[in-house]
DRENPA-3360 file (N, C-alpha, C; in nm, 2 decimals, always signed):
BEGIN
1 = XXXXXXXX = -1.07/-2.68/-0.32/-1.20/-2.64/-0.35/-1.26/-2.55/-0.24 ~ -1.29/-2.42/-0.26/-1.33/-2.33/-0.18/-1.44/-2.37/-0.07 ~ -1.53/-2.34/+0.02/-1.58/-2.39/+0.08/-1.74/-2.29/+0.03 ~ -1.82/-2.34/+0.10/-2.00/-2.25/+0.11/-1.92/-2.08/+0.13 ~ -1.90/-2.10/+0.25/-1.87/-1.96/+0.28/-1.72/-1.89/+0.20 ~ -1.66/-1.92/+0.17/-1.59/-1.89/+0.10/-1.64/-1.82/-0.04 ~ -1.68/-1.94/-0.10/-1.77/-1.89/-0.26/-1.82/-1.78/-0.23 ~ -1.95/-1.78/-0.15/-2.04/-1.66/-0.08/-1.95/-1.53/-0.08;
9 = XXXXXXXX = -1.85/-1.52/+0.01/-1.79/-1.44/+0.07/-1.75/-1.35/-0.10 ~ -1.65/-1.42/-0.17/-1.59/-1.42/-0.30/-1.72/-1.36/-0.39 ~ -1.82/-1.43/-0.40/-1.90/-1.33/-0.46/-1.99/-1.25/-0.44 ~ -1.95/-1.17/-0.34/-2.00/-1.06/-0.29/-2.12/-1.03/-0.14 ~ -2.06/-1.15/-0.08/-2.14/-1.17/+0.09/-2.07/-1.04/+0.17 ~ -2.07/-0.98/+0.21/-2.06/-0.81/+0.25/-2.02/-0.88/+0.40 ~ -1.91/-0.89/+0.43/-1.80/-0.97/+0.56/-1.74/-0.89/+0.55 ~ -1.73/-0.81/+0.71/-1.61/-0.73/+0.73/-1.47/-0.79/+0.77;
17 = XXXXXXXX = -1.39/-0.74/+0.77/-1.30/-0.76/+0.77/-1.24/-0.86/+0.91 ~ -1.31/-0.81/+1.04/-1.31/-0.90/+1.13/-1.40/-1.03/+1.13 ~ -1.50/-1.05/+1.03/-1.59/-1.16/+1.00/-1.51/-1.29/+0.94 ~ -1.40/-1.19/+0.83/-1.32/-1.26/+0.75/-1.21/-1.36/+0.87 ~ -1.17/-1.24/+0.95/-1.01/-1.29/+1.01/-1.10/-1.42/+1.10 ~ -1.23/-1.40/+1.17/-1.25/-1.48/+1.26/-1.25/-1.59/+1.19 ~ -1.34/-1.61/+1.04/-1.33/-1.72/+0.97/-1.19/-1.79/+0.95 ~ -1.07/-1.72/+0.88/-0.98/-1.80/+0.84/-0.89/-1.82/+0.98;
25 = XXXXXXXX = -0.91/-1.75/+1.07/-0.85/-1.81/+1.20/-0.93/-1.94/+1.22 ~ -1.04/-1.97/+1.25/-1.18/-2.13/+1.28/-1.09/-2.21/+1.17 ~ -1.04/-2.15/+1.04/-1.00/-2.24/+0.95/-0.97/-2.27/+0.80 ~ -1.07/-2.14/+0.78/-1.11/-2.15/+0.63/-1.02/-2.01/+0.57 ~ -0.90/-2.10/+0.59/-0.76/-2.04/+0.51/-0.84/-1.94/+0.39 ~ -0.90/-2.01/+0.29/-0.88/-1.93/+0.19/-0.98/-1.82/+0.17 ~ -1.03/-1.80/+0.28/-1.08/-1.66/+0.31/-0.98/-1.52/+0.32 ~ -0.87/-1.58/+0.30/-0.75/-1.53/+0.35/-0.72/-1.38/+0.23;
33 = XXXXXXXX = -0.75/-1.45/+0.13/-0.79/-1.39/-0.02/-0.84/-1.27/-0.01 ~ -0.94/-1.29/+0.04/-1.03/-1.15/+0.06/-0.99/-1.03/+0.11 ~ -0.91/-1.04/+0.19/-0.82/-0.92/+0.30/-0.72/-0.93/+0.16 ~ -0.66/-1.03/+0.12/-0.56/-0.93/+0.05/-0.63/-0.82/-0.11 ~ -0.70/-0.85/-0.17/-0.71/-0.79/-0.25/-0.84/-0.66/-0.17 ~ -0.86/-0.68/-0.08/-0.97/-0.53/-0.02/-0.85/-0.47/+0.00 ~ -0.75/-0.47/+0.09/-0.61/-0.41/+0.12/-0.47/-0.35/+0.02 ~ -0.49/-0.39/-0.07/-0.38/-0.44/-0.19/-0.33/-0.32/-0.22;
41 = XXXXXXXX = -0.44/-0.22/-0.24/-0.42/-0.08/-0.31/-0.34/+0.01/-0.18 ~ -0.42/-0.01/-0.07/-0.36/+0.11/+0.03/-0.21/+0.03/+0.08 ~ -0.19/-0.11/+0.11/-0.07/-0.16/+0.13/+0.05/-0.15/+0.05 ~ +0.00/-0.17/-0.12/+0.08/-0.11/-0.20/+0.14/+0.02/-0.20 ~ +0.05/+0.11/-0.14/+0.13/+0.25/-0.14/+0.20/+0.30/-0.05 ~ +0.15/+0.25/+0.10/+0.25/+0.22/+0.19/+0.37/+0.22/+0.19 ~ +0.37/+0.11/+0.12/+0.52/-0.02/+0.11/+0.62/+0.06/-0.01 ~ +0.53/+0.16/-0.12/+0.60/+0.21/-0.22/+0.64/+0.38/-0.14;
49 = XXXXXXXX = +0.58/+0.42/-0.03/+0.61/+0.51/+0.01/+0.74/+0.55/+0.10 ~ +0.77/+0.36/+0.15/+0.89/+0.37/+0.21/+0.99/+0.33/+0.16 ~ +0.98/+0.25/+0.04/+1.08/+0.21/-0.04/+1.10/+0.30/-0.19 ~ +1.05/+0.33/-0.23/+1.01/+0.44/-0.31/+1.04/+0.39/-0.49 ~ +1.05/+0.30/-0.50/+1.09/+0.19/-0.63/+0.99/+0.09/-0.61 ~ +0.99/+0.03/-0.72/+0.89/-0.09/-0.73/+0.96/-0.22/-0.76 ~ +1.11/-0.19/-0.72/+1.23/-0.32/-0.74/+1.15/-0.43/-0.60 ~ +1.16/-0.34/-0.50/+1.13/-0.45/-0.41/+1.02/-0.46/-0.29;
57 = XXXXXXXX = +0.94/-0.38/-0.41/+0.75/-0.34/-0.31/+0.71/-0.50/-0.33 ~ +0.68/-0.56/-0.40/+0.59/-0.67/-0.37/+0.65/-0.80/-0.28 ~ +0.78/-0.80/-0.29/+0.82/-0.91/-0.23/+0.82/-0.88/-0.09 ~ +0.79/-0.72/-0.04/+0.79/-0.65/+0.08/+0.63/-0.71/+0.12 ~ +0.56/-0.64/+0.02/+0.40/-0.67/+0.04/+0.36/-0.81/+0.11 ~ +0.42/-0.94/-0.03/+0.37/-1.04/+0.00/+0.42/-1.10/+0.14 ~ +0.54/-1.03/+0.21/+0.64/-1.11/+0.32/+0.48/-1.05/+0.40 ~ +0.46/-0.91/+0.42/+0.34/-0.82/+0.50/+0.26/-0.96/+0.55;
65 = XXXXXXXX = +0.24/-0.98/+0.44/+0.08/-1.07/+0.42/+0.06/-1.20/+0.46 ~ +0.21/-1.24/+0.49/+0.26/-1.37/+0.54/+0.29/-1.34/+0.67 ~ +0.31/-1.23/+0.72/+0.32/-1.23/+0.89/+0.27/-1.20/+0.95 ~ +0.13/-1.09/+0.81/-0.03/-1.05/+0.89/-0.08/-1.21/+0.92 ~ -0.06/-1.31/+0.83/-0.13/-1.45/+0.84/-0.11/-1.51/+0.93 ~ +0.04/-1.56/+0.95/+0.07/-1.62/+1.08/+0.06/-1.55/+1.20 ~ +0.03/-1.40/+1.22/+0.00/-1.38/+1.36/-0.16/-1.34/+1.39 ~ -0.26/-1.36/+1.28/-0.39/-1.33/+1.30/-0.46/-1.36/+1.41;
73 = XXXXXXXX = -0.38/-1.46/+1.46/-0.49/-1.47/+1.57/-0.45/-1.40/+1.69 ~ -0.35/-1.32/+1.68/-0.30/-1.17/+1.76/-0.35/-1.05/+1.75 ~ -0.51/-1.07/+1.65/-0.55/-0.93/+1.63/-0.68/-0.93/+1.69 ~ -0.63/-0.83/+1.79/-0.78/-0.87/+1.93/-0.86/-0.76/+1.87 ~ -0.90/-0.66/+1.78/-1.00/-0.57/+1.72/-0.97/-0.46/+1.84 ~ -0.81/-0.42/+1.91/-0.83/-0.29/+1.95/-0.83/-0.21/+1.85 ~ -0.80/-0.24/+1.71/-0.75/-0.12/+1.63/-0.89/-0.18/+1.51 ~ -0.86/-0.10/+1.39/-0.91/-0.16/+1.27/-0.81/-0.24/+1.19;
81 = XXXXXXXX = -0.89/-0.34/+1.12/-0.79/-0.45/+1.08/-0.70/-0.35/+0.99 ~ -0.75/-0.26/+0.91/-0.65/-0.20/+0.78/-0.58/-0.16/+0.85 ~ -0.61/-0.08/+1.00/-0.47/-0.01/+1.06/-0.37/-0.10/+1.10 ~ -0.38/-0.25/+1.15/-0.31/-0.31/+1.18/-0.17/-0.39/+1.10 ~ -0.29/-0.44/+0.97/-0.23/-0.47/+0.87/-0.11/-0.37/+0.80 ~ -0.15/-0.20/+0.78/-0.08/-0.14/+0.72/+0.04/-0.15/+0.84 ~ +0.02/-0.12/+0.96/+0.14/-0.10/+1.04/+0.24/-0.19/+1.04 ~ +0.17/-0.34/+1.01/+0.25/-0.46/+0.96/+0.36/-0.44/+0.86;
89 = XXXXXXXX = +0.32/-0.41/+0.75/+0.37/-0.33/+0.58/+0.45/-0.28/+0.63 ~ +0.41/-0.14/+0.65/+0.53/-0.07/+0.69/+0.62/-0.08/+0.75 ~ +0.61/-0.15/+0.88/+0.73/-0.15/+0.95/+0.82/-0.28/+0.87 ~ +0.75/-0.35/+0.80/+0.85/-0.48/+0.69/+0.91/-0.38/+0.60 ~ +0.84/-0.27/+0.53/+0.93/-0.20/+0.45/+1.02/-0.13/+0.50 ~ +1.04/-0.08/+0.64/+1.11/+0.02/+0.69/+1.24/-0.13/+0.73 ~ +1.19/-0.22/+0.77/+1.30/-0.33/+0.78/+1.40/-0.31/+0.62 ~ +1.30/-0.33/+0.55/+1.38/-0.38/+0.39/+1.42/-0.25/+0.40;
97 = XXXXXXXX = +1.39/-0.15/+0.39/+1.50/+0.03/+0.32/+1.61/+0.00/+0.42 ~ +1.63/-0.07/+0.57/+1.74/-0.04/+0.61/+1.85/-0.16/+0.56 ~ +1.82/-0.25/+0.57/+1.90/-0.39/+0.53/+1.96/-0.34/+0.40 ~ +1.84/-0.27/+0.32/+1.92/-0.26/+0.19/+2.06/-0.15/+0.19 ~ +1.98/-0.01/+0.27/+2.08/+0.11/+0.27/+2.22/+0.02/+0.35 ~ +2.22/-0.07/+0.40/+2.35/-0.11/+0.48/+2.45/-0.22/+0.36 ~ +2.36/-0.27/+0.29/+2.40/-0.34/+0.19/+2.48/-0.27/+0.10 ~ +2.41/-0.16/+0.04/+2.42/-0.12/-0.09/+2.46/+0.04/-0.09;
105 = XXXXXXXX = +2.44/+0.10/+0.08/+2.45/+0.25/+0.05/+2.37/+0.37/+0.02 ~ +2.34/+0.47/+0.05/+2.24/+0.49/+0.02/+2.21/+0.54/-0.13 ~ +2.30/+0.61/-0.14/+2.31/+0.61/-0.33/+2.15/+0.67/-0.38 ~ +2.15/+0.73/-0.51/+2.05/+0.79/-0.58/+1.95/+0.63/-0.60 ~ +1.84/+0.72/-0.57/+1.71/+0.56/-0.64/+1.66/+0.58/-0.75 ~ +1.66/+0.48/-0.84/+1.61/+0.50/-1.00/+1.44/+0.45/-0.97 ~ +1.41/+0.61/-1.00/+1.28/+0.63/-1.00/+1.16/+0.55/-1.10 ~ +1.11/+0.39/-1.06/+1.01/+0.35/-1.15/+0.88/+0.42/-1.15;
113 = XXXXXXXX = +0.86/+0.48/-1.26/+0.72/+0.54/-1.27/+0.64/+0.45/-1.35 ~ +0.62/+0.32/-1.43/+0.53/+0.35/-1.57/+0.45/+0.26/-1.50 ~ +0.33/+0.34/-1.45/+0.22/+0.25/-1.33/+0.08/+0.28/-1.39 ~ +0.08/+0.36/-1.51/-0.03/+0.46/-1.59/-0.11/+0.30/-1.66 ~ -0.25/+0.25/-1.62/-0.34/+0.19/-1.68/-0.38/+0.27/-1.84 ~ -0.41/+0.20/-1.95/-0.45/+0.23/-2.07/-0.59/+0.28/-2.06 ~ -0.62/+0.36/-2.16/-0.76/+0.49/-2.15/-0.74/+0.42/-2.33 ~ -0.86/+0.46/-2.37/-0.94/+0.50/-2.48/-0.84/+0.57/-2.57;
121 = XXXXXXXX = -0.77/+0.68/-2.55/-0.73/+0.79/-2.62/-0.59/+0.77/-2.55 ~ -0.50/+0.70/-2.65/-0.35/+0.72/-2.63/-0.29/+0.82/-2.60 ~ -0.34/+0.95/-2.70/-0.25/+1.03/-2.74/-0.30/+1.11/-2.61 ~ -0.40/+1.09/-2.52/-0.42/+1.18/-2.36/-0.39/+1.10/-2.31 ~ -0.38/+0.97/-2.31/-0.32/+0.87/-2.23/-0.20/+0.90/-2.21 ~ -0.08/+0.95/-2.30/+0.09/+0.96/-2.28/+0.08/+1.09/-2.23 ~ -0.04/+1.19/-2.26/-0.01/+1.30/-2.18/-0.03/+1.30/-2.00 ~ -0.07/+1.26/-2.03/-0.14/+1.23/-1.86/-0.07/+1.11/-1.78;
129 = XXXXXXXX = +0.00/+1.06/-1.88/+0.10/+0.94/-1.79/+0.26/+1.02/-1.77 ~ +0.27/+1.12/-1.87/+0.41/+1.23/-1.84/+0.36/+1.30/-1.75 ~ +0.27/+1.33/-1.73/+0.27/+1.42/-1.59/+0.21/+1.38/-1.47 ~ +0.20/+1.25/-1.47/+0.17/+1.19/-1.36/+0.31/+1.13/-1.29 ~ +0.40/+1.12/-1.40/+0.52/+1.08/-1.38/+0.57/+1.21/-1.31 ~ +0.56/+1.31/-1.34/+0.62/+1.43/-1.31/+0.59/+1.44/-1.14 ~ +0.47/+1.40/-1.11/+0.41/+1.44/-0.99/+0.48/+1.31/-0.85 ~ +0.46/+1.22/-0.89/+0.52/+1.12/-0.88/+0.66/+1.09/-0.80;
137 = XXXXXXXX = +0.78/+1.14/-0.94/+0.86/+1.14/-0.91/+0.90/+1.27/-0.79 ~ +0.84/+1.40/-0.80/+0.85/+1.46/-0.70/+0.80/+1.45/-0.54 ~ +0.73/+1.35/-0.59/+0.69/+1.29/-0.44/+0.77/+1.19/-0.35 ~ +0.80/+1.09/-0.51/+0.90/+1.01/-0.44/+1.07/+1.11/-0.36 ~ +1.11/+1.18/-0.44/+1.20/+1.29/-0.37/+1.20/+1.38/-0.24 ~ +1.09/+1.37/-0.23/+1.03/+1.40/-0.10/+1.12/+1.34/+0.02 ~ +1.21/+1.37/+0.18/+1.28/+1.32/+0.25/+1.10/+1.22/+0.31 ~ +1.20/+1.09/+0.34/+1.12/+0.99/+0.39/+1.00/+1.00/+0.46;
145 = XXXXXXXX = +1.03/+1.08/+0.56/+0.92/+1.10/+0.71/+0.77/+1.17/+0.64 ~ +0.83/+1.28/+0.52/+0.75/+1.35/+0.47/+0.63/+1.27/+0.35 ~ +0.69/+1.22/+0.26/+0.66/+1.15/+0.19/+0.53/+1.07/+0.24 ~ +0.65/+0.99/+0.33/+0.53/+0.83/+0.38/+0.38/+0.92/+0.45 ~ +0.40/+1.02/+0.48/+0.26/+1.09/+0.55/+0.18/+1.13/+0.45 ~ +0.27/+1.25/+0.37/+0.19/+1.22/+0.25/+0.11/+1.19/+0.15 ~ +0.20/+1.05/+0.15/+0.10/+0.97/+0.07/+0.01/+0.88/+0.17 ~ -0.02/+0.86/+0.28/-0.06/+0.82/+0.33/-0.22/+0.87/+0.37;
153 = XXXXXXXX = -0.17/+0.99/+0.36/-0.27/+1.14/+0.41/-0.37/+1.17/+0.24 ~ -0.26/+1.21/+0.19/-0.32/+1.24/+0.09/-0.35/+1.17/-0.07 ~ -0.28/+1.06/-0.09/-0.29/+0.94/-0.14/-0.43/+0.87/-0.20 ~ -0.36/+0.79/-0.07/-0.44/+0.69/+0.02/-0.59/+0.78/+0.08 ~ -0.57/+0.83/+0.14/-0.67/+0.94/+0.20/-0.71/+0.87/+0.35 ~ -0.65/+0.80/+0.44/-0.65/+0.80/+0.56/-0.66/+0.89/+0.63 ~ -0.75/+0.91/+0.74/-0.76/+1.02/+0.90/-0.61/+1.09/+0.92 ~ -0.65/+1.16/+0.97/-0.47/+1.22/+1.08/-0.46/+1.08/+1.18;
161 = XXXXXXXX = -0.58/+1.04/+1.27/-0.60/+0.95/+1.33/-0.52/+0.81/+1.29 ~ -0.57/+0.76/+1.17/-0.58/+0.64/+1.13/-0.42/+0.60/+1.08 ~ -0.35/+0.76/+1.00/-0.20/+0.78/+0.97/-0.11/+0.71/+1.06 ~ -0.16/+0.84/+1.20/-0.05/+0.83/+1.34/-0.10/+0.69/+1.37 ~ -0.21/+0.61/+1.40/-0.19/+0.48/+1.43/-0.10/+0.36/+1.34 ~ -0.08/+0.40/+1.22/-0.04/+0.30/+1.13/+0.12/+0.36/+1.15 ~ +0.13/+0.43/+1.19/+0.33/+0.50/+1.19/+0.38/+0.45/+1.35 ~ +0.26/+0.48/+1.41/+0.26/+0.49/+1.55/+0.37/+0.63/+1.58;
169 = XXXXXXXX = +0.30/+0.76/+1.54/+0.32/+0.85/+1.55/+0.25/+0.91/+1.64 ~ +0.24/+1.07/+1.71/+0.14/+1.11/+1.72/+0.06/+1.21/+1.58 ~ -0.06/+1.21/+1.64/-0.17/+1.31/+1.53/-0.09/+1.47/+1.51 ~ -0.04/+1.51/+1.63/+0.02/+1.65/+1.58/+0.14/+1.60/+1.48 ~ +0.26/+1.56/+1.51/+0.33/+1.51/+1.40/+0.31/+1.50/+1.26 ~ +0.17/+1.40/+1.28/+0.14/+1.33/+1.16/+0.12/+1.49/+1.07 ~ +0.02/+1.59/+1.14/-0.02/+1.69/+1.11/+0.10/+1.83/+1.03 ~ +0.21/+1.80/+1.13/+0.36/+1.89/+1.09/+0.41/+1.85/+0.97;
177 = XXXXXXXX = +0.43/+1.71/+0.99/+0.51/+1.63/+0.85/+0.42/+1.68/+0.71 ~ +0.29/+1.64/+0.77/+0.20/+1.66/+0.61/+0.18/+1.80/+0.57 ~ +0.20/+1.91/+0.65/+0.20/+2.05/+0.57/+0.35/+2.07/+0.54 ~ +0.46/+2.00/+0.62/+0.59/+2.05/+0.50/+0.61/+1.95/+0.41 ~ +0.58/+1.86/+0.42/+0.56/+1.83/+0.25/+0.51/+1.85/+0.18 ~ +0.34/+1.87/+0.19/+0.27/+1.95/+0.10/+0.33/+2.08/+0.09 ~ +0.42/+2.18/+0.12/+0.50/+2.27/+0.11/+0.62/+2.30/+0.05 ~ +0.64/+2.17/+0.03/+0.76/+2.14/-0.10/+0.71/+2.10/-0.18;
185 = XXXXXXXX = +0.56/+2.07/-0.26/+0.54/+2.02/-0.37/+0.48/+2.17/-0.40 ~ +0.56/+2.23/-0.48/+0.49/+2.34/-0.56/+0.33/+2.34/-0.60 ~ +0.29/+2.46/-0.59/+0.15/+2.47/-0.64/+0.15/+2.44/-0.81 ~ +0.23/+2.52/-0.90/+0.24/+2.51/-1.01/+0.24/+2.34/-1.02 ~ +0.32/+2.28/-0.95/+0.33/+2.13/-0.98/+0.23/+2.11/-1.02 ~ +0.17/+2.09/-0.92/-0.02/+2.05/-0.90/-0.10/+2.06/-1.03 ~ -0.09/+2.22/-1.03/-0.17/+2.24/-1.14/-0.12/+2.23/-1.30 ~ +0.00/+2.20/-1.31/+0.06/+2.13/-1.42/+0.04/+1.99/-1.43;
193 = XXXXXXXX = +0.10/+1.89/-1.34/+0.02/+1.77/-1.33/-0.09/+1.75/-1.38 ~ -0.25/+1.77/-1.34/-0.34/+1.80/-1.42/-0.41/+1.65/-1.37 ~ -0.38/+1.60/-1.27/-0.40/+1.46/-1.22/-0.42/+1.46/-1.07 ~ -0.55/+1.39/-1.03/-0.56/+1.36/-0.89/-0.45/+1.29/-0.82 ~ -0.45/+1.33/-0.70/-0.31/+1.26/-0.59/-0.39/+1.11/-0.57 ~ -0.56/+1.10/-0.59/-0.60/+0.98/-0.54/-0.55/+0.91/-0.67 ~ -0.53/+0.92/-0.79/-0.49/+0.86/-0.89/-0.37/+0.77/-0.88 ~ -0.28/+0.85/-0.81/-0.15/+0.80/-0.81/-0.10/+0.64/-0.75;
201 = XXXXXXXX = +0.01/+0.62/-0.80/+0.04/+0.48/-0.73/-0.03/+0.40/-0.73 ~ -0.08/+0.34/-0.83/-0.20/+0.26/-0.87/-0.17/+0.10/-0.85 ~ -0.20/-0.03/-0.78/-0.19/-0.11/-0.81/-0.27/-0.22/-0.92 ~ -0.23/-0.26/-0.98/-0.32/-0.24/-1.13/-0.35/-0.39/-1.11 ~ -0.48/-0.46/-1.16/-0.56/-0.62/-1.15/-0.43/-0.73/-1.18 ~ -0.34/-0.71/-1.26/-0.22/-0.83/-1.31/-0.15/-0.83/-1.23 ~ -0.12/-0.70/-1.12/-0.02/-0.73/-1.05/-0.06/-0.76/-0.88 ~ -0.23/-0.73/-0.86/-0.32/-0.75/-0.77/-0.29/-0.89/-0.75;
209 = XXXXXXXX = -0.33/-0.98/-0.91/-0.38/-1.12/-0.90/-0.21/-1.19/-0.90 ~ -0.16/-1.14/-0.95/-0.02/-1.20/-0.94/+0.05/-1.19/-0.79 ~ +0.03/-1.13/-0.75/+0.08/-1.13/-0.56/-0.02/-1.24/-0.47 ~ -0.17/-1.23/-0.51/-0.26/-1.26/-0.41/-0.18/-1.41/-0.43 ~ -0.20/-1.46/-0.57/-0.17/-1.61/-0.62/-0.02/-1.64/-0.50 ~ +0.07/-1.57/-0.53/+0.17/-1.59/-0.44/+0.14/-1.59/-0.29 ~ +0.11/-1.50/-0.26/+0.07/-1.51/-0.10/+0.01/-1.65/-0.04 ~ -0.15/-1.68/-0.16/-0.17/-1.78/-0.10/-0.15/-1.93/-0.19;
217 = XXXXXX = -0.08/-1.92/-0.23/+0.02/-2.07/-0.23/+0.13/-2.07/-0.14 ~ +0.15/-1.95/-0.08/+0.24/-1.97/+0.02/+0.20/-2.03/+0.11 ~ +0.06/-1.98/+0.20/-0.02/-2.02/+0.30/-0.04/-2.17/+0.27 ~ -0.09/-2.17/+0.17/-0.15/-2.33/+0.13/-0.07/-2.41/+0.15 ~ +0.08/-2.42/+0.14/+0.20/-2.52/+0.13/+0.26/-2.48/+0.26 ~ +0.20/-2.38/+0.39/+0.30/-2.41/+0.49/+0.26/-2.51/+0.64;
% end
């Protein structure tokens, strides 16, 4: 049974993010909720940026969220919690792309795209989901370094700042990487696409509530 402050929080009590971690550090685990679905969207794209398939983004996500949990009480507020959290993510996905490439090789990746939420109007709905795919797939093709800034940068819409903190890069870097990739995505692309970059890589409510549920039944039973 959730607690006073919990319910509160859940329906809409405006707790930052460090309000939240202080609470479920004191105790009240299932505050824990909260961080994951405020975070869901930008860790999702992260985690899809370095893995570039959606075979093994969530089980990457949910491990994130399990080792942001157990070491929360390691986050002394030098950074912002999202920067921390994402740096978490990523460096679990950059773990999972190598374990696997050693496993399996590096071999061609079968590009999942069908990530397009339902609209009103099917028949612009499949248009707009083919060329979202189009844009997509070219992004995922993108060499790694380039990519993950990318979408990170332009995505996501993170600082130069907030990027290089979560890569632990520097800001010039961050700055190099993101003009030659945006330099290999054709302009024509763009404007054939016909779709915002903030659009893309959507983590969609079924697959939000279906992770959070996992995460914290994990916490709850450990």
């Amino acid at each position: 049974m959730a607690t006073q402050a919990t319910a509160s929080a859940l329906t809409g009590e405006p707790l930052s993010d460090e309000e939240v971690v202080a609470r479920v550090v004191a105790g009240d685990v299932a505050l824990f909720e909260i961080l994951i679905r405020r975070h869901n969207q930008r860790i999702y794209r992260a985690v899809r940026a370095v893995l570039r398939t959606d075979e093994e983004v969530e089980d990457v996500m949910q491990q994130a969220y399990l080792n942001a949990y157990q070491h929360l009480g390691q986050f002394a507020n030098n950074a912002r919690f999202s920067t921390w959290l994402t740096r978490i993510a990523v460096n679990e996905a950059l773990g999972r792309r190598r374990r696997l490439e050693r496993s399996f090789g590096e071999g061609d990746d079968e590009v999942i795209m069908n990530l397009v939420e339902s609209t009103p109007d099917p028949e612009q709905q499949a248009t707009t989901a083919e060329l979202r795919q189009v844009l997509e797939r070219e992004i995922a093709a993108l060499p790694d370094s380039f990519r993950l800034v990318l979408v990170m940068r332009d995505v996501e819409g993170l600082s130069t700042a907030e990027t290089a903190a979560c890569l632990d890069i520097t800001e010039d870097l961050v700055k190099t990487r993101l003009h030659r990739g945006r330099t290999l995505l054709r302009d024509n692309l763009y404007r054939r696409a016909g779709v915002n970059l903030e659009s893309l890589f959507t983590f969609g409510n079924a697959r939000c509530d279906r992770l959070v549920a996992a995460v914290m039944a994990e916490i709850q039973t450990s």
